[in-house]
C-alpha positions as CSV (number, residue, x, y, z in Angstrom):
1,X,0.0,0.0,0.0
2,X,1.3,3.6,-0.9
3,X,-0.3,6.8,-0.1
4,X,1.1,9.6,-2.9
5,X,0.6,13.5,-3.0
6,X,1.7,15.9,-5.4
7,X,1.5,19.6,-5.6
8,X,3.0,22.6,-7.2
9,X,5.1,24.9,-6.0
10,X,6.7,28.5,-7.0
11,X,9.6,28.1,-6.0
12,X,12.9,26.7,-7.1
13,X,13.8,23.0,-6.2
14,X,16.9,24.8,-4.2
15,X,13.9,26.1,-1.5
16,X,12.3,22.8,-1.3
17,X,15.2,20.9,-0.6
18,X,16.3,23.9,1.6
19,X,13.0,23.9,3.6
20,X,13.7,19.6,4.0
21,X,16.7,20.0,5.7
22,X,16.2,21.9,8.1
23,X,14.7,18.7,9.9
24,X,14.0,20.8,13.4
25,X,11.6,23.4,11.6
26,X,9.7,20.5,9.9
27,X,6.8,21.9,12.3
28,X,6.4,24.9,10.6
29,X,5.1,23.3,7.3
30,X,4.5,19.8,8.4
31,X,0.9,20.6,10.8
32,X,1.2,16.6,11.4
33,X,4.7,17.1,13.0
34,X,5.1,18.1,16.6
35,X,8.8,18.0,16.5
36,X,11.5,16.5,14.6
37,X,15.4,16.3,14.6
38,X,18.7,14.3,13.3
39,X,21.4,13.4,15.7
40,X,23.8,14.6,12.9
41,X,23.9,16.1,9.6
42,X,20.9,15.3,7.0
43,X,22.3,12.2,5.2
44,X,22.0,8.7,5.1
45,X,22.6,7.0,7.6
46,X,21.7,9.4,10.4
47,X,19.2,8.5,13.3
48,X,16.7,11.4,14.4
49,X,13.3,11.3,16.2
50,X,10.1,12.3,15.0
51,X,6.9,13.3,17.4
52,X,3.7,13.2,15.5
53,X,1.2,16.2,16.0
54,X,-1.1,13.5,17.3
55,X,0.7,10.2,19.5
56,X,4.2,9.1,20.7
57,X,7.6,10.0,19.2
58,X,9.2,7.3,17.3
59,X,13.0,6.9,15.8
60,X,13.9,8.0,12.4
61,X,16.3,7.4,10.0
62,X,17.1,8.9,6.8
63,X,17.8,6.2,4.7
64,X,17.8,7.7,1.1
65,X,19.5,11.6,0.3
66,X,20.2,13.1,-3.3
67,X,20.7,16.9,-2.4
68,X,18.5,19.2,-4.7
69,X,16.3,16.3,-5.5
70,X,15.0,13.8,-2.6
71,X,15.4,12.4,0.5
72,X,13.4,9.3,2.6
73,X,13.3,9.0,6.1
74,X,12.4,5.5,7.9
75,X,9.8,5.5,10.9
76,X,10.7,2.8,13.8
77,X,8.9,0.4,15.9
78,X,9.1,-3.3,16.3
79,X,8.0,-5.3,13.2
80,X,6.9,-2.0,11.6
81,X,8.1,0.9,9.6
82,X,6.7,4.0,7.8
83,X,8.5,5.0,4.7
84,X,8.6,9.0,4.2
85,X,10.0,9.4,-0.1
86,X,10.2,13.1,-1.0
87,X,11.2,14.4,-3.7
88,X,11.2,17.9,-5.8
89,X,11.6,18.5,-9.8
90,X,12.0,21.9,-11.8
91,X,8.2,22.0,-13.5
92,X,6.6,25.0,-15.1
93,X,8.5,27.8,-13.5
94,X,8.5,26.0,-10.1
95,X,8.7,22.6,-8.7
96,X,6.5,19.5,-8.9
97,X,7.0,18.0,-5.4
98,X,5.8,14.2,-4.7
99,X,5.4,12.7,-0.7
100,X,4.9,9.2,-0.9
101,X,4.2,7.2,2.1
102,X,4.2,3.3,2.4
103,X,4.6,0.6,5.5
104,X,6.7,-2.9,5.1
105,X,7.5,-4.9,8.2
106,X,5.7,-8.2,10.4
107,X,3.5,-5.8,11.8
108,X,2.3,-3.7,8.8
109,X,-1.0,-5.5,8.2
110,X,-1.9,-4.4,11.5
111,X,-0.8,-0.9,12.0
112,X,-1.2,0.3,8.5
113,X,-4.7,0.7,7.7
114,X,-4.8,3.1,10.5
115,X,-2.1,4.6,10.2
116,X,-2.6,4.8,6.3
117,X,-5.8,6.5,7.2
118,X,-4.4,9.4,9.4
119,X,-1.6,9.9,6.3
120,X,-4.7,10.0,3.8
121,X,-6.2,12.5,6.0
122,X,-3.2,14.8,6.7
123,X,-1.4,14.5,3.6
124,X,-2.7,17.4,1.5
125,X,-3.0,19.2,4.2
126,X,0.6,18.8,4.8
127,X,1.5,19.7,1.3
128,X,-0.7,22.6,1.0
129,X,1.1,24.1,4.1
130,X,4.5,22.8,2.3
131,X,3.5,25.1,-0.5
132,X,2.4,28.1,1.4
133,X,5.3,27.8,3.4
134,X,7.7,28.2,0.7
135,X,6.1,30.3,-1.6
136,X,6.2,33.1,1.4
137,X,9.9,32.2,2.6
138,X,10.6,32.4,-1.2
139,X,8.9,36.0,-1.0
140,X,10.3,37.4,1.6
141,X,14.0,36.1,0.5
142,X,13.2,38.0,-3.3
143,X,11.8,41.4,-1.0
144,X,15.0,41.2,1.4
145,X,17.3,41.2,-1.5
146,X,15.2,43.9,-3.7
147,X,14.9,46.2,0.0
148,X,18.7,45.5,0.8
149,X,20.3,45.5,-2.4
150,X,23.1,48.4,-3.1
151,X,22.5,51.0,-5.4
152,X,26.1,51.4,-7.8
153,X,26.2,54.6,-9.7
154,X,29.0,55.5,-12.4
């Protein structure tokens, strides 16, 4: 089972993949995200934790990383993880960005309806926010640079 949403963006890939890693401000675009952070850098291999808006903190790993591009992060329990796959493209004068979510593991036939459910539910959501998010940070980067910009005369 895989849960997939897409959305446009105006913005360049560059402030997606920006927004992505910066894993401890996930909250700010993610509504279904308490908290989140990496005991190191954002790259494969590095452990983190991850409290849902709604329920107990579970361990994290990032698992797959292409700067610019993508990056998947593994939810942990016993017999059962949650598969996080982002990824951004250049599209129409913005970015086409995909979240894909999926469940393998002994315990997935049990956990994953409902948790497939609660992902169903907050994913668009979670991708709108995603889009406001960066389309305003995107903004106010462009109105900073215009406002602070020197002035050269000859």
């Amino acid at each position: 089972m895989q849960i997939e949403e897409s959305i446009h963006i105006a913005v360049p890939p560059t402030v997606i993949d920006q927004i992505w890693s910066e894993v401890d401000r996930w909250q700010q675009w993610d509504p279904d995200t308490k908290q989140a952070r990496l005991n190191g850098p954002f790259a494969v291999g590095t452990h983190g934790r991850i409290v849902p808006s709604k329920g107990m903190g579970i361990p994290m790993l990032v698992t797959e990383r292409s700067a610019g591009r993508s990056f998947t992060v593994e939810g942990y329990i016993p017999l059962f993880r949650i598969h996080f796959e982002h990824t951004v493209l250049a599209a129409d004068g913005g970015s086409e960005v995909v979240h894909r979510v999926w469940f393998t593991g002994a315990l997935a036939f049990l956990f994953g309806p409902g948790v497939a459910r609660q992902v169903r539910d907050g994913l668009p959501r979670t991708m709108r926010s995603l889009k406001a998010y960066a389309e305003k940070r995107n903004e106010t980067i462009h109105d900073g640079e215009a406002a602070g910009g020197s002035v050269t005369t000859a």
